[in-house]
C-alpha angles and dihedrals in degrees: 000000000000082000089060105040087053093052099035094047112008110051098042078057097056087044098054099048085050096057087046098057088044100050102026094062088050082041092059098043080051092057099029119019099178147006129267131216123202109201116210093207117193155095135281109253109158120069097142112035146087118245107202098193135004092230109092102078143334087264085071088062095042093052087048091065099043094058089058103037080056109086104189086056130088126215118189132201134222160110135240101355098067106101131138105281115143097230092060108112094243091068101020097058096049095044098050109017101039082242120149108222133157131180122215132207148021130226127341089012089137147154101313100037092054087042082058103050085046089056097049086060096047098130087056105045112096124105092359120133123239138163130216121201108193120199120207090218078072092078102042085060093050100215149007121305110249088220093057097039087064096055093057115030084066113195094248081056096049088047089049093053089040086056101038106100088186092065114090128254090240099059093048091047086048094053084043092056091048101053087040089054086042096047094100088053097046119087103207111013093217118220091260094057089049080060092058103045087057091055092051081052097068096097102063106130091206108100092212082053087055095052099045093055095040082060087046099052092049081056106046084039076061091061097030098060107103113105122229114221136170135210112190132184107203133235112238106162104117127089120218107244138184107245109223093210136100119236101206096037085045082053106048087045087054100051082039085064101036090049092048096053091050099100108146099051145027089228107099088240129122119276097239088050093049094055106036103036105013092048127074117227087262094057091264120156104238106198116189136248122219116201118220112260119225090214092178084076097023110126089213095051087049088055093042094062090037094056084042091062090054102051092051094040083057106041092235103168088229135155147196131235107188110207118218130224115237093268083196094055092032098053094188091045082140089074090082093052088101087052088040096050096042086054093055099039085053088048092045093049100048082039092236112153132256157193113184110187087170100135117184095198145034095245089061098046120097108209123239082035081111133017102220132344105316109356119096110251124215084273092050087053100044086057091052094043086058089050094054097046093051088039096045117015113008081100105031117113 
């Protein structure tokens, strides 16, 4: 019986897998005979700015990875904060240090999304300095918004990533499971994506499964095999300066003035928000409840310590801002503390640095922190502006 079933199943197997690795390499030189390289050609503009996608052009990518490949610049990562203050770091380092900085995103730019840009510049990542501002709205969504995740996982990042041998197999497969969960809310799965989906099939247990993706992805290899590079003139046109301010006197005039312009609440928000988005139409006071987040099955928490290996397994000289809820406005703020304190313990113990800004009480809230109920104020922004310099630049030359 064994005899038969060798002969019967086994061998035609072996036989068959066999055929397949010998035709399918001379199939796919018939098809394809070489790569091709596609060269982003440009220079390096922007040095002060916020780019709120990375759609409008190839320049947005380029200046994307120049911002990275410098290493005396900071780019910095985030969502709906970002806006055009002054004070925030993108325009604050480079007026009065001398220091090029840029931000890039807008809502619902989250975890996945950012893991992916860093891997698009994974040949350029060490030692550059990034900042993460992580928003705790991100949780309550679990997961990153399909919308946003195509604006910025942009398909000559996903080719790089694809190409790249040195990237490891799990943050290929993770991408993969995302765009599969996401198929049914994509309009055109691009070749690319197709990429991905086959690598977040590699653990089918089905040998026939096996077989079918390993001929995918010889196929899809077929279509995916133009190579992404960059050539990049840098800006240097900044001059590193010493700043004359003080950060924490230039702080405590900015929440003096933002105090003092708040007429219409008690909750440390600006007046127009109060009274369009925080008031009923009956002049009520609405106050927010926040749900408690099993961050043990949370997408965005998933992607989050994911993100968090890569930076350490890469030696970026990245950092985290955590950005705290209104506790004024969100009266059980405390019910994140398990999530908050989960997030700090991750970054500690991978000795990635932070600031957490995450309050669970109004006693403890320090008001202009925030703006409103969940977006950093001018305040908010002076005190981070204190943690990168120290971070980044008090003992540079």
């Amino acid at each position: 019986m064994l005899k038969r079933i060798i002969f019967l199943h086994v061998i035609p197997i072996i036989i068959a897998l066999t055929l397949v690795l010998l035709i399918f390499p001379l199939v796919r030189n018939h098809f394809n005979p070489k790569n091709t390289t596609k060269i982003i050609k440009g220079k390096q503009t922007k040095i002060s700015a916020v780019m709120s996608d990375l759609v409008n052009s190839p320049n947005d990518e380029l200046e994307y990875v120049a911002s990275i490949k410098n290493k005396n610049q900071l780019t910095l990562f985030g969502s709906s904060e970002f806006t055009d203050s002054p004070i925030i770091p993108y325009h604050f380092f480079p007026d009065s240090l001398g220091i090029p900085t840029i931000g890039i995103g807008h809502a619902y730019h989250q975890e996945l999304s950012i893991l992916i840009e860093l891997l698009a510049t994974h040949q350029y990542n060490k030692g550059s300095k990034v900042c993460i501002f992580l928003s705790p709205g991100w949780f309550e969504a679990d997961g990153t918004n399909i919308q946003a995740f195509i604006e910025f996982a942009r398909p000559n990042f996903l080719k790089r990533i694809d190409n790249n041998k040195n990237i490891d197999l799990k943050y290929k497969k993770h991408i993969g499971e995302f765009i599969q969960s996401q198929k049914d809310n994509i309009e055109g799965i691009t070749k690319e994506m197709n990429t991905f989906i086959t690598y977040s099939n590699t653990n089918n247990t089905s040998l026939f499964d096996k077989i079918n993706n390993f001929i995918k992805s010889y196929f899809e290899s077929i279509n995916s095999s133009e190579k992404i590079e960059y050539q990049i003139t840098q800006n240097n046109n900044l001059t590193p300066r010493k700043w004359n301010g003080n950060y924490d006197e230039t702080a405590y005039q900015i929440q003096t003035q933002f105090i003092n312009s708040i007429t219409t609440n008690k909750m440390y928000v600006y007046d127009e928000y109060y009274t369009k988005y925080v008031v009923d139409e009956n002049g009520n006071e609405r106050n927010g409840t926040l749900e408690a987040i099993d961050f043990t099955t949370n997408n965005e928490y998933a992607d989050f310590k994911l993100l968090v290996e890569y930076i350490k397994e890469q030696n970026i000289n990245a950092s985290f801002v955590m950005i705290p809820f209104n506790p004024y406005f969100y009266k059980n703020a405390s019910i994140y503390k398990p999530l908050i304190d989960s997030i700090t313990e991750t970054l500690s113990n991978k000795k990635i640095p932070f600031y957490n800004l995450y309050v669970y009480d109004t006693t403890s809230y320090e008001p202009g922190t925030l703006k409103d109920i969940m977006h950093l104020g001018d305040y908010g922004w002076m005190k981070v502006n204190k943690f990168l310099y120290n971070l980044y630049f008090k003992d540079e030359k």
